[in-house]
C-alpha positions in Angstrom: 0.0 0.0 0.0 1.2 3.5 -1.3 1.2 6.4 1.0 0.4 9.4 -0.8 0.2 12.4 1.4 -3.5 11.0 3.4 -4.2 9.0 0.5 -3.9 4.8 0.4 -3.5 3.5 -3.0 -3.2 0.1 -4.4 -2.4 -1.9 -7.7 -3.9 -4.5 -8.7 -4.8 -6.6 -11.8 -7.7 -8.4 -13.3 -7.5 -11.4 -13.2 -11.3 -13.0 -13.9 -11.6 -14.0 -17.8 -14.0 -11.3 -18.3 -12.7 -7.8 -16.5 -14.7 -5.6 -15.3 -18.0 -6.1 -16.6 -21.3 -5.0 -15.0 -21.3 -7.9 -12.2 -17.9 -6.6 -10.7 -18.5 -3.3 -11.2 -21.7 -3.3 -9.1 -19.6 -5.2 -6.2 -17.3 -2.5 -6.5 -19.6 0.2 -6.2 -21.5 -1.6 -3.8 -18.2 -1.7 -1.0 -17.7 1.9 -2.2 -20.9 3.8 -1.6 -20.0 2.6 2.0 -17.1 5.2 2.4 -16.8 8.1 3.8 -14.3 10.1 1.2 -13.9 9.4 -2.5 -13.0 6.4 -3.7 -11.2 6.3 -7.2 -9.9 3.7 -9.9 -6.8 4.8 -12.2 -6.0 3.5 -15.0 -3.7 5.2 -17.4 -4.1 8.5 -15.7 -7.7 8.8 -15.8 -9.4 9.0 -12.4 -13.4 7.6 -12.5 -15.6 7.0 -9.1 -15.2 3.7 -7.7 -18.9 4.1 -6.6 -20.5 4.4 -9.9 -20.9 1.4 -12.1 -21.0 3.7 -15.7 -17.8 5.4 -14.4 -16.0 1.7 -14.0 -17.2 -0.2 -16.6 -16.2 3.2 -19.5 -12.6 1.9 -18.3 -12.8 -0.8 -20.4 -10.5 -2.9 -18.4 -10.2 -6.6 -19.9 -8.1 -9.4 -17.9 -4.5 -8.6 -17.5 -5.1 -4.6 -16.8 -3.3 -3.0 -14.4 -5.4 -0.3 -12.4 -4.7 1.5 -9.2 -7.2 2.0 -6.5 -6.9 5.3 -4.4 -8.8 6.3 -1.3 -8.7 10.0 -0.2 -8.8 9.9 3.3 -7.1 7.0 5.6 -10.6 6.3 7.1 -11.3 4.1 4.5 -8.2 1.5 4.6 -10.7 -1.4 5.4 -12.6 -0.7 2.4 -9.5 -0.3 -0.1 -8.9 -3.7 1.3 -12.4 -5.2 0.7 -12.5 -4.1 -2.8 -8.4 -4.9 -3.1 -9.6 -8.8 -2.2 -12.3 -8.8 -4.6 -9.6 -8.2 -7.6 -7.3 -10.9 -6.0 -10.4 -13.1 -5.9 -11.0 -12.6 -9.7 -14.8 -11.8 -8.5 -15.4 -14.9 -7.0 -15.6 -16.1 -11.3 
């Protein structure tokens, strides 16, 4: 885990055959709705809300992508780490 100022970030890859397609995305946003400062993925230097299924799935990320995951406030470490294990756990797919 990165420490960025306050902020926590995290890299992690897809690793489910399908990326991030609506089903993740919703678990994503889900875990994310539950924090209390902005949650964000990064991919390729573009920022989009962690808690909004559009926002992830116009990333486009397929299996094998890279992305970072970046909380703004240290508050939220437990729920970097919930939506960090969801990544390692290829969704549970």
């Amino acid at each position: 885990m990165n420490v960025l100022g306050k902020k926590l970030s995290k890299t992690v890859t897809i690793v489910n055959a399908l990326g991030l397609h609506a089903r993740p995305a919703a678990m994503i946003a889900k875990k994310a709705m539950n924090a209390k400062s902005n949650i964000w993925l990064i991919k390729n230097g573009e920022y989009v809300d962690a808690s909004s299924i559009i926002d992830i799935l116009s990333m486009a990320c397929t299996k094998g992508c890279r992305i970072t995951l970046e909380i703004d406030h240290p508050s939220d470490a437990v729920i970097l780490n919930e939506i960090t294990a969801l990544f390692e756990k290829g969704f549970d797919e």
